[in-house]
FIDREN-339669 format. One record per residue (C-alpha): residue number from 1; x, z, y. Coordinates in nm, 2 decimals. Layout:
! FIDREN-339669
{NUM {X Z Y}}
...
! end
This chain:
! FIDREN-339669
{1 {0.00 0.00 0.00}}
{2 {0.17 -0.12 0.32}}
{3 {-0.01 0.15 0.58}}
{4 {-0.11 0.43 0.33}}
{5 {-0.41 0.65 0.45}}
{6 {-0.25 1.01 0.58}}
{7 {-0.39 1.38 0.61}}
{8 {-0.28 1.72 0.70}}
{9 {-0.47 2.00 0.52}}
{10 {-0.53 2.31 0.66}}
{11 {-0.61 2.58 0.39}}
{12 {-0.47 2.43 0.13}}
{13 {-0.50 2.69 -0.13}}
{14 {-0.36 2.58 -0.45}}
{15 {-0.36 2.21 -0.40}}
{16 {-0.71 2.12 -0.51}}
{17 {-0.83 1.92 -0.30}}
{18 {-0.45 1.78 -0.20}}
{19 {-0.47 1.68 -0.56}}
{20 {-0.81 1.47 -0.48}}
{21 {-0.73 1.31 -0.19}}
{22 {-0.33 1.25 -0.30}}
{23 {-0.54 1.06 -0.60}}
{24 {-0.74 0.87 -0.36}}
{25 {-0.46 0.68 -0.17}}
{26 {-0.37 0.94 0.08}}
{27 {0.02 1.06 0.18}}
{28 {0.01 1.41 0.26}}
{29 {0.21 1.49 0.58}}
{30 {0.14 1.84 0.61}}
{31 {0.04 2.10 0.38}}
{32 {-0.09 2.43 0.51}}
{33 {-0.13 2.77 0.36}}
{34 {-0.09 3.14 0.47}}
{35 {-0.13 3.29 0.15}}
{36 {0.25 3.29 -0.04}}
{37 {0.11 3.28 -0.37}}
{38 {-0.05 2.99 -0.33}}
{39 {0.22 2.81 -0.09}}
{40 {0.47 2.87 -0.39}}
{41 {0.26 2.73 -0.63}}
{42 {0.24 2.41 -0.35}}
{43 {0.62 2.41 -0.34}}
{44 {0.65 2.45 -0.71}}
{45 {0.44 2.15 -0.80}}
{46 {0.67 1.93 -0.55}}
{47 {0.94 2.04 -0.74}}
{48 {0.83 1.93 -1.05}}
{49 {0.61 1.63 -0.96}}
{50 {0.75 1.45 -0.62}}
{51 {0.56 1.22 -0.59}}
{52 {0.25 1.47 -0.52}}
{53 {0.38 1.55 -0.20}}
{54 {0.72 1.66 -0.05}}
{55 {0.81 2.04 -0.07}}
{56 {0.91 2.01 0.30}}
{57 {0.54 1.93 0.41}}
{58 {0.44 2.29 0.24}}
{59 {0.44 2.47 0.54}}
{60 {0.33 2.84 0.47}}
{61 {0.22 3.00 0.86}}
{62 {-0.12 3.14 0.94}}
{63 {-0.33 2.80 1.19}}
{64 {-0.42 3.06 1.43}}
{65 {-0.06 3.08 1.55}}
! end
């Protein structure tokens, strides 16, 4: 796909829905959790499958800041 659809997800739990839309065509430019469990388990999962989504798009911070 020469321009491939893009998304930031806020909340991202434990990849879910990244899993969905990542499926559906979209590159994943951000991914955004507060809670560490689950931002591990979104870093872990880049680790072992890249081409999910990179483990430097995890970003684990609270949106409200």
């Amino acid at each position: 796909m020469a321009n491939p659809l893009t998304s930031v997800e806020l909340f991202a739990g434990g990849g879910g829905m990244a899993l969905g839309t990542r499926d559906a065509g979209f590159e994943h430019l951000a991914l955004v959790e507060w809670y560490k469990p689950a931002a591990r388990i979104l870093r872990h999962n880049a680790r072992r499958q890249p081409r999910l989504w990179c483990e430097s798009s995890v970003h684990e911070q609270d949106v409200r800041v």
